[in-house]
C-alpha positions as CSV (number, residue, x, y, z in Angstrom):
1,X,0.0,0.0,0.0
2,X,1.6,3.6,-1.1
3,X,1.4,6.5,1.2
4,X,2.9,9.6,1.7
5,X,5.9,9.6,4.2
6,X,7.1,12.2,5.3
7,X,11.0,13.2,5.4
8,X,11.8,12.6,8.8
9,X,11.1,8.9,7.6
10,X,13.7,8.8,5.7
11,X,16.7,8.2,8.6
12,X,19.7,8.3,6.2
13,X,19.3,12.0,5.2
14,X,21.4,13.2,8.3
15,X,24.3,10.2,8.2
16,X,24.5,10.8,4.5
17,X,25.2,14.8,5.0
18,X,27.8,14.2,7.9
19,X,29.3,11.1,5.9
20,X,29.4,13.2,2.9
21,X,30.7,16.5,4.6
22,X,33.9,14.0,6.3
23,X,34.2,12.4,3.1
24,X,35.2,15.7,1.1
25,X,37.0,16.9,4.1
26,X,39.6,14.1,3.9
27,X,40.0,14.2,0.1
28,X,40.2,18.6,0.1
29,X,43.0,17.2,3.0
30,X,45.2,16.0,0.3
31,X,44.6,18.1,-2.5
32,X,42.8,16.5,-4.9
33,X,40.0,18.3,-7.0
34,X,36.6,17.0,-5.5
35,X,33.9,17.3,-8.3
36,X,29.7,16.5,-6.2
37,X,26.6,16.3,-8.2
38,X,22.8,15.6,-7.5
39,X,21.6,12.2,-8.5
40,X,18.8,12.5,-11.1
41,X,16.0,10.1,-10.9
42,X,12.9,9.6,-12.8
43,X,10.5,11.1,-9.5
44,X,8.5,14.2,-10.8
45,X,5.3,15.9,-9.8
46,X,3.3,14.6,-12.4
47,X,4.4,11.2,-13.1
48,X,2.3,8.7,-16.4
49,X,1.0,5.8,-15.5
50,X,4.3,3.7,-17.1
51,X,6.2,5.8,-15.1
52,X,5.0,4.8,-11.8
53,X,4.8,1.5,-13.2
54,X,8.3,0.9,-13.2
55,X,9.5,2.4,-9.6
56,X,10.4,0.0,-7.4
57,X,12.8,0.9,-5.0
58,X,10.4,2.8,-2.4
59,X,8.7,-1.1,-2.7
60,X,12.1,-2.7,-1.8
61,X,14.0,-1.0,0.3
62,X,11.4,1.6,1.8
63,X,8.6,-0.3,3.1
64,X,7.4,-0.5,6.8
65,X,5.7,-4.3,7.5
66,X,2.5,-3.7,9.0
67,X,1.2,-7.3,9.5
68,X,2.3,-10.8,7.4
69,X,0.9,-10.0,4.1
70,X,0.6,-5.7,4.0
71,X,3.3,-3.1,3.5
72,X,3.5,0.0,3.5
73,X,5.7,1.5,1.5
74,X,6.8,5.8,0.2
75,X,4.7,7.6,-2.8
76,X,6.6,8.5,-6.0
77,X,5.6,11.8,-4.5
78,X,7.6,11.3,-1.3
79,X,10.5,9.7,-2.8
80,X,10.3,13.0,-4.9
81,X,10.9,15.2,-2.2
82,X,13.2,12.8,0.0
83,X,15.7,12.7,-3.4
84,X,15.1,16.2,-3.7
85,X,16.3,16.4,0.4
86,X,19.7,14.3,-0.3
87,X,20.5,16.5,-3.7
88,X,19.9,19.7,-1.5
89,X,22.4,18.3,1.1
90,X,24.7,17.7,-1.8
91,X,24.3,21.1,-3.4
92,X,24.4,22.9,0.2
93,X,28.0,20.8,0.6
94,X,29.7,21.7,-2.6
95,X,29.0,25.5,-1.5
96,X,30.4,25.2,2.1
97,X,33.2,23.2,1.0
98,X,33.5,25.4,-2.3
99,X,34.1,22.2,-4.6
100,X,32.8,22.0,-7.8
101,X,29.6,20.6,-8.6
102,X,27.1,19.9,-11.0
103,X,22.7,19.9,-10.7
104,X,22.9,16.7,-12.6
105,X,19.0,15.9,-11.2
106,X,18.1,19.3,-13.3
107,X,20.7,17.9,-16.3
108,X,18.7,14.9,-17.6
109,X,15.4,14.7,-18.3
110,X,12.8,12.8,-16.4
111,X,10.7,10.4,-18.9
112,X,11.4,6.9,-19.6
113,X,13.8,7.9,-22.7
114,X,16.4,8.3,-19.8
115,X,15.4,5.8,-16.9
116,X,14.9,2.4,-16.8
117,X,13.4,2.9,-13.0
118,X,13.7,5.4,-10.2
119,X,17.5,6.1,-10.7
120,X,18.4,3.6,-13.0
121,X,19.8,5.3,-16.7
122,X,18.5,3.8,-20.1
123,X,22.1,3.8,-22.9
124,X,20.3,7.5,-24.1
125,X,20.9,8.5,-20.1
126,X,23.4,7.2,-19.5
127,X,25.3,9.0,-22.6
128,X,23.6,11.8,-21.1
129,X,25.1,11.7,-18.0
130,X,29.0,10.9,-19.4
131,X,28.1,13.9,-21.6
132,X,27.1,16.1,-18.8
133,X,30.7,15.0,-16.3
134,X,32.7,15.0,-19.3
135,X,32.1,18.5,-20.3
136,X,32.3,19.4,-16.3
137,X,35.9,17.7,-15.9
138,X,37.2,19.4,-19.2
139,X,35.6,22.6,-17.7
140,X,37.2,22.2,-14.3
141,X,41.1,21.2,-16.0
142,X,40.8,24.1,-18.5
143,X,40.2,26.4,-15.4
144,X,43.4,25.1,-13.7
């Protein structure tokens, strides 16, 4: 059964900011160029029916057992705003940190050309996505 959940669910949110905060601390530590970016998914406001179809980790790794045979388990909607939550914490770390970074989530667009599932890339997205880096990294050595 889907449901909306509401961010505080979501118990990762605040490891992944202080694990990803340590983590660039350590490698800005030894000088090497740290490049962060959002992960795009497929979750959008208004999502087709074959969209939702194919979502499935909010099913498998999200879900809350209420009895033997019912789960409960996020909306496409809250898993919107919960990716939405860990891009913000990335974007909000590359500015502190001031390491480059790149709104991937906002680079690729969110139909089924691109994804396979929530986060997974189809070969177009995932061309895409090397594109995107690629032109980031040639940016970011050019700038040197």
């Amino acid at each position: 059964m889907e449901r909306e959940i509401s961010l505080e669910r979501f118990l990762s949110l605040k490891d992944f900011e202080k694990n990803l905060r340590r983590l660039v601390h350590f490698i800005k530590s030894d000088n090497v160029p740290i490049l962060l970016m959002t992960q795009p998914s497929l979750y959008k406001k208004n999502m087709s029916n074959d969209e939702l179809t194919v979502l499935w980790i909010g099913k498998t790794f999200c879900y809350t057992k209420k009895s033997f045979s019912r789960r409960e388990y996020p909306s496409a909607n809250s898993l919107r705003l919960a990716m939405q939550a860990y891009n913000d914490v990335s974007r909000k770390t590359a500015k502190t940190k001031k390491v480059f970074f790149i709104d991937l989530d906002s680079k690729i667009e969110k139909n089924l050309k691109h994804f396979i599932d929530d986060i997974h890339y189809t070969e177009e997205g995932a061309k895409k996505v090397a594109e995107v880096v690629a032109n980031k990294i040639i940016q970011i050595t050019s700038y040197k």
